[in-house]
N, C-alpha and C positions, 0 to 999 in steps of 0.2 A: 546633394553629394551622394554617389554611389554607396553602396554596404561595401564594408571590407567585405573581404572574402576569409574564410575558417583560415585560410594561410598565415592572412596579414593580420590576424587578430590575437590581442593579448590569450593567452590559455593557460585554465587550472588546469594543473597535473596532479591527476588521478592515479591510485591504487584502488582494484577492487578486490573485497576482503571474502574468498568463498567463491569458488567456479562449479557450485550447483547448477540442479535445472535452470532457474531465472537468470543466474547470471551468465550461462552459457548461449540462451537461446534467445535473450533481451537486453541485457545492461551492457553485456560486451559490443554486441554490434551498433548499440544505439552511440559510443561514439564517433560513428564514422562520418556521420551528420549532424551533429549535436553543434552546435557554434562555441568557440569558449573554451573547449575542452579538450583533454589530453589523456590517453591513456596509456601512464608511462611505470604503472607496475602491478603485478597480480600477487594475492597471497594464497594460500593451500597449503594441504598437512598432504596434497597427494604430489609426489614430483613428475609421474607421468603427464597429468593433468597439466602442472606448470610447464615443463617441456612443451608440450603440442600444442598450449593455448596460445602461448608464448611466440611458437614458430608461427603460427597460423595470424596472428594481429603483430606481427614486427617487435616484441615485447622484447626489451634488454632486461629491465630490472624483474626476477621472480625472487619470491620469499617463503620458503613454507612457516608454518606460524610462529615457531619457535624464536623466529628472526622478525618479530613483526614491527619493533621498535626500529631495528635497521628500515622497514621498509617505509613508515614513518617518515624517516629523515630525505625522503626522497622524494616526499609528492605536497602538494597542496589540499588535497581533501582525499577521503577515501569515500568509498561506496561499500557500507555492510551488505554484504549477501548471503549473512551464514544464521544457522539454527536460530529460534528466537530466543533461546535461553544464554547464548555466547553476546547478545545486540549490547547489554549493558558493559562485559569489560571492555570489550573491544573499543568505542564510543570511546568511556573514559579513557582509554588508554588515549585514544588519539587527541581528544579535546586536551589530555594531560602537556601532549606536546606537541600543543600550537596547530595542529591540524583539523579542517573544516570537516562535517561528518555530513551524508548523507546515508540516512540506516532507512533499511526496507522495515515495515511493517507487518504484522503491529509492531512499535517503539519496539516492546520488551514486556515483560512476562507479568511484574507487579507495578501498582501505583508508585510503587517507596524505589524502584528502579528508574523507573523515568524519571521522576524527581534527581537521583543522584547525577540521571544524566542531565538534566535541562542544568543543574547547579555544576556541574563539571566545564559544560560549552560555557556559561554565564563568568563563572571565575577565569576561565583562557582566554577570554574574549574572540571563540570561533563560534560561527555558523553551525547551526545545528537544522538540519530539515529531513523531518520523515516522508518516506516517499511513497505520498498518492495523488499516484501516476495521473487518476482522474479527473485533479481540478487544476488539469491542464488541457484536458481533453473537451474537445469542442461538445460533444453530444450531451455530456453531462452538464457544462457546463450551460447551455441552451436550455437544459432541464430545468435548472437555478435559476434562470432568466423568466423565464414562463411562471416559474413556482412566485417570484418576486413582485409580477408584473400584475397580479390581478387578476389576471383572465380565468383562471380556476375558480374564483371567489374565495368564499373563505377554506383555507385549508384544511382537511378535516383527519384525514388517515394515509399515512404509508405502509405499504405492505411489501411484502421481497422474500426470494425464493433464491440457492443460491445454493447450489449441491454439483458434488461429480463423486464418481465413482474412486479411491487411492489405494492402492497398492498394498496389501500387506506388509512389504519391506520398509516402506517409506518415511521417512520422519515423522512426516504428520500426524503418521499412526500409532509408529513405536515408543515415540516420547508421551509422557505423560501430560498434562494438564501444566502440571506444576512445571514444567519443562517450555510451555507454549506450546505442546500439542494439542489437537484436537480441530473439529470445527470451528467452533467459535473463534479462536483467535487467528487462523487463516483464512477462513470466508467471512464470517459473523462481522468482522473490522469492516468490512467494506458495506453493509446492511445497515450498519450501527453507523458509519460516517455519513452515507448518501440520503438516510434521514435526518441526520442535523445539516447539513448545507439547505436542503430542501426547504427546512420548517425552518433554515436560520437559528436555529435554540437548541438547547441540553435538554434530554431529560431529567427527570424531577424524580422516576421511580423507574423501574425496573421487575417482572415481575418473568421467569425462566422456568422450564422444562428438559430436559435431557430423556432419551428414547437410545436405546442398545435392543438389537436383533441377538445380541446371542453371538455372533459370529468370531472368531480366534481374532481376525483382526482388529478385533475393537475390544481388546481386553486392558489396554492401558489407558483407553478414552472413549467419548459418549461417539456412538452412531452418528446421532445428528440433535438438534437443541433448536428450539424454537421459543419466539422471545415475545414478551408484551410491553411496550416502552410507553410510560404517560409523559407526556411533552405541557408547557404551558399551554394558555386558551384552549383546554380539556382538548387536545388532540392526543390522536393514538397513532402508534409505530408497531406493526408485528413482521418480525421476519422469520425462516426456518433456513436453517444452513446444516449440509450432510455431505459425509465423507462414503453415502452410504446409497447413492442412489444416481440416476442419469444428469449430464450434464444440463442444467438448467441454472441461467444467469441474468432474472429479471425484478425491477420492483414497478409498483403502481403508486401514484401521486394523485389521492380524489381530493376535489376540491367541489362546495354548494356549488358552483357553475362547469365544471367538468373534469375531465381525468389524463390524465399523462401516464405512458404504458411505456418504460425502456423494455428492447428482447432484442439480442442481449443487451445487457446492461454495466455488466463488470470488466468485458473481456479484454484482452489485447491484442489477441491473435486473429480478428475478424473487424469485420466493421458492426458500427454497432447502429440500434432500429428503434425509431421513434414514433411512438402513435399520440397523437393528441386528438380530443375530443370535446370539442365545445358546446352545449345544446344539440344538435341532431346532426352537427359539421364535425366531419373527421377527418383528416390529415396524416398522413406518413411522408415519414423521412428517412434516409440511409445515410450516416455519415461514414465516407471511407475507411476502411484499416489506416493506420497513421503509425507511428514510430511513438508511441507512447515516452518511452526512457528514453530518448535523445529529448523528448520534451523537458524532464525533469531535468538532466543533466546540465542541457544548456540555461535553464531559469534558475539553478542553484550556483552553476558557474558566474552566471551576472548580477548575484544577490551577494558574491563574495567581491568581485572585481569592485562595485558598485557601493559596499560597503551599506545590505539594504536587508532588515531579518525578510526569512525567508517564512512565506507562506503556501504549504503546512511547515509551521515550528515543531519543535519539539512538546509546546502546551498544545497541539492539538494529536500529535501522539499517545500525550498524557493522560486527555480525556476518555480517550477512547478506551483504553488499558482501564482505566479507573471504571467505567462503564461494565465491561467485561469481568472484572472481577464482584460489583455488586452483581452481576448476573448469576457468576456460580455462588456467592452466596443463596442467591434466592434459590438457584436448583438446590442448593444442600438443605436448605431451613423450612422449602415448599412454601415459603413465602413471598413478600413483594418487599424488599429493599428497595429505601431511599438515596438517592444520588444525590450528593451537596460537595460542595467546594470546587467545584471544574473550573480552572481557571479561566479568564478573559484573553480571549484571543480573536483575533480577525477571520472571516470565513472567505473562502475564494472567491477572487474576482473575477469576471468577464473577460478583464484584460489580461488575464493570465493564461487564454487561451495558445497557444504552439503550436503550429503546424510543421510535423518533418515527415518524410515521404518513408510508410513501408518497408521493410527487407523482408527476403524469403526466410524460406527456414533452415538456419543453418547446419555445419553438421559440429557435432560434439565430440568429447572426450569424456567417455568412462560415468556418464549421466542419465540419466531416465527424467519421464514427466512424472508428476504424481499419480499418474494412472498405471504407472509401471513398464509402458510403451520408451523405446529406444527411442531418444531424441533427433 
């Protein structure tokens, strides 16, 4: 039998919450391909932004925030796309009424936040799924296959690097720590996830560094933080993540019998490049640029239709958050903090890989990238 086509198929309708950089240059166009889905309202505190977004994707329903319960009553899930310190009410708000959540990443700022949120989804009985974009994505997920499959031998170290240059004005920079500013919890999340898929397991300890040049823009958070993660079967994890230096987006997977090189590794905007290296046989691969967010959206849209939790849940939001903050412990204490209670959760499967095809770069409203560059 044929696929429906996006026409003839049942679709969640979507609000996304926050028309930032990402949502403007990723979440919005991704559903124009997404199967499943519907995007049938925006939220903002800017009305310009609502006007032109609005005109620009056919949009009837806008709300600026203060209306955000009206906007609620109008869709089937929302898409968080705002500051990480606003993920947890907003979430609750929505799980409060009956609405399915997809929130960007990280979850949200504390462990004791994620927690309110996973018991918020758990008591309304919606869907709660944090969105990394990556373990839908072919190249990483190929990574996980290799890392599974043996051929490496035994696993021994991941390493990752994972910097760009942001903005003085930027979020990132001006909110504090305590806010979910800084490196760590905008890059550091994705260094700290792509070694647990890899090695399949939690770390056990934790042991951090933070480095500040001095510079005015880095007076409410660290330059950049570099991490020491102990894993079971005495493997080690080290990543460094920076708001403070060129853009670089790669880790490495050494195993007794060889090595796995993602560059890039993280991105969205590019395709991304695979070296593997078996005894003295090396190999490269390129997998194309792909729609990363029409990926998530349509496999969160068929986890609600389908009535099937959604992987990443909200416990694997949780872990990572819980990770992040033993980290600045350890940078405050100059010690090594131990990791214990991360809950059991499922790690991504093969079959969750999505293919949707590319868009260009759109144009925006009243937005910047974190580099500071007009979108």
């Amino acid at each position: 039998m044929p696929r429906k086509t996006k026409s003839e198929e049942k679709s969640i309708r979507y609000a996304v919450v926050g028309l930032g950089h990402i949502a403007q240059v990723a979440v919005l166009p991704g559903f124009n391909t997404a199967r499943n889905t519907e995007l049938a309202a925006i939220v903002s505190g800017d009305r310009e932004k609502l006007t032109a977004v609005a005109q620009k994707y056919d949009i009837e329903q806008i709300f600026p925030y203060d209306e955000y319960d009206n906007a609620l009553s109008t869709v089937d899930a929302v898409f968080i796309a705002l500051p990480n310190h606003l993920h947890k009410e907003y979430v609750v708000r929505a799980a409060n009424a009956g609405v399915h959540i997809l929130c960007e990443k990280p979850m949200a700022v504390t462990r004791a936040d994620c927690e309110e949120m996973v018991e918020a989804s758990d008591r309304n009985h919606v869907k709660l799924m944090i969105a990394y974009r990556l373990h839908f994505e072919e190249a990483n997920l190929e990574a996980m296959r290799i890392a599974c499959s043996g051929k490496l031998g035994d696993l021994r170290i991941f390493s990752s690097e994972f910097t760009q240059q942001v903005a003085p004005d930027n979020v990132r920079v001006t909110a504090p720590a305590s806010e979910g500013g800084g490196s760590l919890y905008d890059m550091g999340v994705y260094c700290i996830n792509a070694a647990r898929y890899l090695f399949q397991d939690d770390p056990t300890s934790v042991f951090g560094w933070s480095a500040n040049n001095g510079e005015e823009r880095f007076r409410n958070v660290e330059e950049m933080v570099a991490v020491e993660m102990r894993f079971p079967k005495e493997r080690l994890a080290t990543f460094t993540c920076s708001f403070g230096a060129v853009d670089v987006s790669r880790y490495s997977l050494i195993g007794t019998e060889g090595k796995l090189v993602m560059e890039p590794a993280y991105d969205y905007s590019m395709a991304l490049k695979q070296e593997l290296t078996i005894g003295e046989k090396t190999t490269k691969k390129t997998f194309r640029k792909r729609d990363q967010f029409a990926a998530e959206l349509e496999y969160f849209s068929e986890c609600i239709l389908e009535d099937k939790e959604p992987e990443p849940s909200g416990l694997e939001g949780l872990a990572d958050v819980a990770i992040i903050e033993a980290i600045y412990e350890s940078v405050r204490t100059g010690k090594p903090v131990e990791v214990s209670d991360l809950p059991e959760k499922p790690r991504p499967a093969p079959n969750q890989e999505i293919q949707r095809p590319a868009h260009g770069k759109p144009e925006t409203v009243k937005t910047k990238s974190p580099s500071g560059e007009a979108a």
